[in-house]
N, C-alpha and C positions, 0 to 999 in steps of 0.2 A: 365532441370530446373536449372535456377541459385539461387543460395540465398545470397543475400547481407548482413552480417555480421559482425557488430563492437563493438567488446570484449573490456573493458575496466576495468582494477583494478584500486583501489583508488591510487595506488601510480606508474602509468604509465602512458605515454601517449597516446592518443588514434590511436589505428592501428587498421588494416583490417585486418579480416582471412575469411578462409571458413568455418569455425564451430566457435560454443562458446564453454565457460570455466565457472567456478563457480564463475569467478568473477563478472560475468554481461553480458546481451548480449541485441543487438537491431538487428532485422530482418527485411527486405523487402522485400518481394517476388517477384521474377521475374523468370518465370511468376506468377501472382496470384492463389495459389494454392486453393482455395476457392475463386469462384466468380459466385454469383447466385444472382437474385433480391432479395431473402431472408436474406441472409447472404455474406458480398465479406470483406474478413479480408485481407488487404495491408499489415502489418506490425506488427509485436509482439517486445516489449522489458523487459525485466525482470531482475531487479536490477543492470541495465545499470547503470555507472558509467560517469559523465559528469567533465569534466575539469571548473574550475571558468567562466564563460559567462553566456551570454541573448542570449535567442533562440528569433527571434522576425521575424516572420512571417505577416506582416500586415492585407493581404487577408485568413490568414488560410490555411485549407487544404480542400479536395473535401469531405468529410467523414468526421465522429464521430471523434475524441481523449480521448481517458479515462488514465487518468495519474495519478500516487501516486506516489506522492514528499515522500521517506522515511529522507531525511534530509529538514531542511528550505531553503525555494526557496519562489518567488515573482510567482506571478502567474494570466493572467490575457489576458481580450480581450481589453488591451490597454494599450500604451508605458509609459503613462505619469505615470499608477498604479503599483508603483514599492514594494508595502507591504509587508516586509517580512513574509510569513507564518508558522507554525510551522509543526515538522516533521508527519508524517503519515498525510496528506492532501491530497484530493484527488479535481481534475478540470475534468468537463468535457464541453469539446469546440467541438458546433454542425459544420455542414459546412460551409465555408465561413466566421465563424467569427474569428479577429485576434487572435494569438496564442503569447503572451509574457511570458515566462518563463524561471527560470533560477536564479543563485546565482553566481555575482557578485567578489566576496572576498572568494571564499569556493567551494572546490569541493561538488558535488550532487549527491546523486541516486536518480533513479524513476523507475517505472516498467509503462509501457505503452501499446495500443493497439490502432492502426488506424483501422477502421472500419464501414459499412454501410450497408442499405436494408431495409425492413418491418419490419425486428425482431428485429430491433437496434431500431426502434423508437416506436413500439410496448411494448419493455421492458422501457423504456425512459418512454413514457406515463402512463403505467401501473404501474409501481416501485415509480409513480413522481419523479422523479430524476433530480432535480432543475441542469438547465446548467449555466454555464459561474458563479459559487460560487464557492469558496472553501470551503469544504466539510471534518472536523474531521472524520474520519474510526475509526472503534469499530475494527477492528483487519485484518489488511495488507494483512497478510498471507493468508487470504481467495482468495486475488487477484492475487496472486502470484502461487499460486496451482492451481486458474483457466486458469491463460495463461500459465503454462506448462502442462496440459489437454489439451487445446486447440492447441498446439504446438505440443502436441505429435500425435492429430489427423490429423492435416494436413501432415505432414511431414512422417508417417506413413502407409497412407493410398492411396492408388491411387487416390480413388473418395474421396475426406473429406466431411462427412456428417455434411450438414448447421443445419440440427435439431440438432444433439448432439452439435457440436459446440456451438450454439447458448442456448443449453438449459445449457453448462459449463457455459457459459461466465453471463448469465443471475443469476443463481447462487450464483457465484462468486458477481456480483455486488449487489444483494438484501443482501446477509450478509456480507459485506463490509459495505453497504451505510444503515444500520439500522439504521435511523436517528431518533429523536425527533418527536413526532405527530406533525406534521405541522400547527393545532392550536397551538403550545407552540413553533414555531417556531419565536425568536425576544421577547421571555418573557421570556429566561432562565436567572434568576438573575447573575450577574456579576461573587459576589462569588462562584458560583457553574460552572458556564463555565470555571473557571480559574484552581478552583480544577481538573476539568475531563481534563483539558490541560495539567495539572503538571502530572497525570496516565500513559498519553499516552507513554508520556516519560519513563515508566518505572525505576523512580528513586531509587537510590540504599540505602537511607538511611533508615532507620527504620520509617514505616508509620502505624499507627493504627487509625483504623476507629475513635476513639476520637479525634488523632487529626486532620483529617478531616475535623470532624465535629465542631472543634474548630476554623479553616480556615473561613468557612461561618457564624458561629454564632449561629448555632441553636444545639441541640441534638443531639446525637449519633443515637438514632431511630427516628428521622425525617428526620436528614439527610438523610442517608439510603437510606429509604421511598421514598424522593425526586429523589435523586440522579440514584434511580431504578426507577422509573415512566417516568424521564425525559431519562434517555439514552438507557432503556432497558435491563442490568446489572448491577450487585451491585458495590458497589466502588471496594471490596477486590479485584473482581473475575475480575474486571478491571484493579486493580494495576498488579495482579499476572497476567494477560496476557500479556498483555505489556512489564513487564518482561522476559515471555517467549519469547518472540519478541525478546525483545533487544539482548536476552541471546542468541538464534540462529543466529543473524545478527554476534555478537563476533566470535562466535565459525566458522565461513566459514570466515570473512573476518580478522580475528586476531589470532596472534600466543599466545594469552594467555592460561596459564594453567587452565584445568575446573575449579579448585580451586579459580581462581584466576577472574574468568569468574563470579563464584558464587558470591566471596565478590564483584563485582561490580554491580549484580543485585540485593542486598539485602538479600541475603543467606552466615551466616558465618558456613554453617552446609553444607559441599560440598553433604554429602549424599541424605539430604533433597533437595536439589537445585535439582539433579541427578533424585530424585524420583518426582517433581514435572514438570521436564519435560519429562520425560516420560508419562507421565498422559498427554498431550497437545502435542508431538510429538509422541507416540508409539515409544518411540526409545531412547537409552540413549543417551547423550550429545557424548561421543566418537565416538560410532556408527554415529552420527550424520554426525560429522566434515568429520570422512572418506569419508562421501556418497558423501558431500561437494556441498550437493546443498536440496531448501526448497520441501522436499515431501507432 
């Protein structure tokens, strides 16, 4: 078995190894360690790190793509659609259609899977999971936990079983891609798409549901109301996840102190910060870093 491997930190350039590291890694199997008409996985990537370019594939690939841009990248089944999108976005490009992605002026992560069979279009169907869109995620990390699941089964196992495989990766993509009922899809008011955009980002300043709801216009408890109907989770429980996001992305890919990790996600209280992701990691922020990778 070979496996093709290229490890990339944010601040190198990209080299080959035979394993990954915690900075990033992109896989292709050779041979295909999983390949059954049910499930055949090519290729895993997980917080792959890309140098400033356009990935531009005109005809695609023979298989599924599922990608989450965690910084803003274009993204798109055509050259001329250069739109920069915002971070935690997620494309999925069926086969055959073109593949343009990538950030221009800026390096990028993404976490990825090439992939195909009945159970990839089975869940595709059944999930509705609108292709060739870019698609806001309610929270990364769910996709990121699924392809090191899925990474651990292949590479682990002699025979890799396509059910369990498939039923991680299936998983992972339904509480990732929790999207808006599909009637309210194209009727989310301006204001309120823009608010759940500014979330995503986990910003560090001082945010309270008033002013929120002072953002869009309306009430404290309508907004709320709204904002819970429309995305599936409340604003806070959005802010503060997001942040926990952000807050683990520091803590593996930066030498800041916890302390210092905290005042940047909105916590001048380091203990609190500490206690509230442990609540969302089972693990303290230090424990964390050591492990040095998203469990």
């Amino acid at each position: 078995m070979c496996i093709q491997a290229w490890v990339m930190s944010p601040d190198s350039p990209a080299k080959k190894f035979p394993s990954f590291c915690q900075s990033g890694f992109g896989i292709f199997f050779t041979p295909v360690l999983l390949d059954s008409s049910e499930l055949r996985i090519r290729g895993i990537g997980i917080r792959e790190w890309m140098l400033p370019s356009m990935i531009e594939r005109p005809r695609g690939a023979g298989d599924y793509l599922f990608m989450l841009f965690h910084d803003p990248a274009s993204m798109s089944d055509r050259s001329d659609d250069d739109q920069m999108r915002p971070p935690q976005t997620m494309m999925i490009w069926p086969p055959g259609r073109g593949q343009f992605y990538g950030n221009r002026s800026f390096r990028f992560c993404h976490s990825w899977i090439h992939c195909q069979g009945s159970r990839i279009r089975q869940m595709i169907q059944k999930g509705r999971m609108p292709l060739l869109q870019p698609l806001p995620v309610s929270n990364p990390l769910h996709f990121e936990q699924g392809l090191q699941e899925i990474h651990g089964e292949l590479v682990s196992q002699s025979r890799p079983d396509p059910v369990i495989a498939g039923n991680i990766l299936e998983k992972s993509l339904r509480q990732l891609l929790r999207l808006p009922d599909p009637s309210t899809m194209g009727k989310i008011p301006r204001r309120l798409a823009e608010v759940h955009q500014l979330l995503l980002t986990g910003p560090s300043w001082k945010i309270t549901l008033d002013n929120l709801a002072e953002m869009v216009g309306i009430s404290a408890p309508y907004f709320c109301s709204l904002f819970t109907k429309t995305f599936h989770i409340s604003p806070m429980e959005c802010l503060v996840k997001h942040r926990m996001y952000r807050a683990s992305r520091l803590l593996i890919e930066s030498d800041l102190r916890i302390s210092e990790i905290a005042r940047d996600t909105g916590y001048e209280d380091p203990f609190h910060f500490s206690k509230t992701f442990r609540k969302y990691f089972g693990t303290n922020p230090r424990l964390f870093r050591s492990r040095g990778t998203l469990e």
